[in-house]
C-alpha positions as CSV (number, residue, x, y, z in Angstrom):
1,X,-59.9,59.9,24.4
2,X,-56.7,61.2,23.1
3,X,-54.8,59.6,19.9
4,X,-52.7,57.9,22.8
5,X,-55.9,56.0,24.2
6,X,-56.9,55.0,20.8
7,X,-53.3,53.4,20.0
8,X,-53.1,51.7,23.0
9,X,-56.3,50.2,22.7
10,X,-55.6,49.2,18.7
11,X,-52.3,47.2,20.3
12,X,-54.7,45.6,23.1
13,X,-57.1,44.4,20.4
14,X,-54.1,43.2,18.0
15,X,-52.5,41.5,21.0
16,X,-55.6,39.3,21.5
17,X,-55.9,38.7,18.6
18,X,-52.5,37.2,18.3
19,X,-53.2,35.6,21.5
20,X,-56.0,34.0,19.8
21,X,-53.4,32.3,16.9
22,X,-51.2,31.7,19.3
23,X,-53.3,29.4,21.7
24,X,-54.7,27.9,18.2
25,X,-51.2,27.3,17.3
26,X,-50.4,25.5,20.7
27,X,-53.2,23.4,21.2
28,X,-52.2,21.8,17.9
29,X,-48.8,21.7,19.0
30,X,-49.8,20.0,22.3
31,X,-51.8,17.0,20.4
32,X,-48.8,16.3,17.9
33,X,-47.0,15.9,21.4
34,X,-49.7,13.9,22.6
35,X,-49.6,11.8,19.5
36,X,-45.7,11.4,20.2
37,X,-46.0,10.4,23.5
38,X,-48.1,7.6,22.9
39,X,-45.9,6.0,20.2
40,X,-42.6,6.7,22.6
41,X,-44.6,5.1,25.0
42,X,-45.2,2.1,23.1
43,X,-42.2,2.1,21.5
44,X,-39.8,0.4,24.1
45,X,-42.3,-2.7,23.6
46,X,-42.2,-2.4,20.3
47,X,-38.4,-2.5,20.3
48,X,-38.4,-6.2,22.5
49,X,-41.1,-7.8,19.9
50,X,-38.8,-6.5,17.2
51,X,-35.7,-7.6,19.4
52,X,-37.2,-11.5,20.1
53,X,-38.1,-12.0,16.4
54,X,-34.3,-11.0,15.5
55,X,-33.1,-13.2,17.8
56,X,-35.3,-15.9,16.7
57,X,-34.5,-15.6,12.8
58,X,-30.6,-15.5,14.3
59,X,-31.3,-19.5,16.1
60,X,-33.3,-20.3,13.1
61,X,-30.2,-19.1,10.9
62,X,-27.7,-20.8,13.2
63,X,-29.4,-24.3,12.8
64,X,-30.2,-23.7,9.6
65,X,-26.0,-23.3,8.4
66,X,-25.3,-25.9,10.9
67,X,-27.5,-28.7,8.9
68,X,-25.7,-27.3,5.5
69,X,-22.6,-27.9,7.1
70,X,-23.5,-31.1,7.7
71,X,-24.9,-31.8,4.5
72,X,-21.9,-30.6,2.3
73,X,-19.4,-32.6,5.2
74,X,-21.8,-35.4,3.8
75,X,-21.4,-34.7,0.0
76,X,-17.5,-33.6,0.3
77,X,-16.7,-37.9,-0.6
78,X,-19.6,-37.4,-3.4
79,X,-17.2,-34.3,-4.6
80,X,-14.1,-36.1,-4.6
81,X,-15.6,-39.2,-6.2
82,X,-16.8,-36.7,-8.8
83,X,-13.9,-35.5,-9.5
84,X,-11.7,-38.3,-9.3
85,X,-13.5,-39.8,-12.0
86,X,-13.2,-36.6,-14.2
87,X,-9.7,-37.0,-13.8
88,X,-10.2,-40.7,-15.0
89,X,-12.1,-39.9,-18.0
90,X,-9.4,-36.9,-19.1
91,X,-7.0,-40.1,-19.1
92,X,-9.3,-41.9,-21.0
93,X,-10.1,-39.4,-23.7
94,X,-6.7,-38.4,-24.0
95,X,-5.6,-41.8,-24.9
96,X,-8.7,-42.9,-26.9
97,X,-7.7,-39.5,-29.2
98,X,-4.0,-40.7,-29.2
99,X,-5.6,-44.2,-30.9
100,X,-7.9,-42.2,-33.2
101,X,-4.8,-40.2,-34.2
102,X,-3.2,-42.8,-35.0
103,X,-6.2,-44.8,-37.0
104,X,-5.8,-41.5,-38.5
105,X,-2.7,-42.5,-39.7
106,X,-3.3,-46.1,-41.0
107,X,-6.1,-45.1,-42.7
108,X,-4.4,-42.2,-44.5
109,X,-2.8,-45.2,-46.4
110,X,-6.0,-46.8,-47.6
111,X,-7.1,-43.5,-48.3
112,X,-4.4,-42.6,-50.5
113,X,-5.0,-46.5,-52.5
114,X,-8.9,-45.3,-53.0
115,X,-7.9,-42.0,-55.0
116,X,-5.8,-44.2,-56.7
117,X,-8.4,-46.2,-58.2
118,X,-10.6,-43.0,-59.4
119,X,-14.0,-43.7,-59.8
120,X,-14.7,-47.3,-59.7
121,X,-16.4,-46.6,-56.2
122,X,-18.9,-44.3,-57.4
123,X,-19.7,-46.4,-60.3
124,X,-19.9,-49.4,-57.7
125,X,-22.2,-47.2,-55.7
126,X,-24.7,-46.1,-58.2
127,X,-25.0,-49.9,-59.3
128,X,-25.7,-51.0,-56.0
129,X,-28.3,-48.0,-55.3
130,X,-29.9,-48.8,-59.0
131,X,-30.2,-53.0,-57.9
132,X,-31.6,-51.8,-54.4
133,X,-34.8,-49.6,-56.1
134,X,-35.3,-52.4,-58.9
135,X,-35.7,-54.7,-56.5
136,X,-37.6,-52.1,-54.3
137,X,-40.2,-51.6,-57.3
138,X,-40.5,-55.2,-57.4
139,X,-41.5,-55.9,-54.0
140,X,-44.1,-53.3,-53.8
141,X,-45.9,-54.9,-57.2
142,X,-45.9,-58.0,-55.5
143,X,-47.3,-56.7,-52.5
144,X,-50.1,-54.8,-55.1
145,X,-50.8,-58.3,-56.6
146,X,-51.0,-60.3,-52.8
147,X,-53.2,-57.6,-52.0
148,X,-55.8,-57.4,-55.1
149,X,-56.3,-60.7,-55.4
C-alpha cells in the first residue's frame, strides 16, 4: 500500500467515526422532537381548558360588577343623606362658634371685673379647699370610731 491507500483509509476511519457522533447527535435531536410533538399535540386542548376557564372568570366578573352596581345604585340615597347632613352640621358648627365668639365677648367683661378684684378668689379658694379636708379628716375619724367599736 502506497502513502495514498493509507490516507484514504485514515479519512474512511475518521468519517465513521464522525458518522458515529453524528447519528448520536440525531437520535437525541429526534427525541427532543418527539418530546415537542407530544406537547404541540396536546397543546390545542390545552389552549380550550385554558380558553373556558377565562371565559368563565369573564361571566363570573360580569355578574359580579353587575351586583356592585346594584349595590352602590342602592347606597347612592345613603350617600346623599350622608352628605346632606354634613352640610347640616357645617351650618351648625358654624353658628354654634359664632355664639361662642360672642360668649367670648360677654365674658371678656366679667373677666376684666375678676382682675380687678386681685386675689380675693384665690384666697376664697384655698379657704374653701382647707374647710373641704377638715371636714374630710373628720369623716374618716368617725368612720374609725363606727368601725372599732
Amino acid at each position: 500500500m502506497d502513502f495514498l491507500g493509507i490516507g484514504v483509509l485514515i479519512i474512511g476511519i475518521a468519517f465513521a467515526i464522525v458518522s458515529i457522533f453524528l447519528i448520536k447527535a440525531l437520535n437525541n435531536l429526534a427525541g427532543v422532537l418527539g418530546g415537542v410533538k407530544k406537547t404541540v399535540d396536546q397543546l390545542p386542548e390545552q389552549l380550550d381548558s385554558v380558553m373556558k376557564e377565562t371565559t368563565g372568570v369573564l361571566h363570573h366578573s360580569n355578574d359580579t360588577l353587575a351586583d356592585v352596581n346594584e349595590k352602590i345604585r342602592a347606597l347612592s340615597p345613603l350617600f346623599y343623606i350622608v352628605g346632606d347632613i354634613g352640610e347640616s352640621s357645617r351650618k351648625l358648627t358654624s353658628s354654634l362658634v359664632d355664639m361662642t365668639y360672642s360668649l367670648k365677648q360677654t365674658t371678656h367683661e366679667g373677666e376684666q371685673k375678676i382682675n380687678e378684684e386681685g386675689w380675693r378668689g384665690v384666697y376664697g379658694a384655698l379657704a374653701l379647699t382647707y374647710y373641704f379636708s377638715q371636714k374630710r379628716k373628720a369623716l374618716k375619724a368617725a368612720q374609725l370610731e363606727t368601725t372599732s367599736s
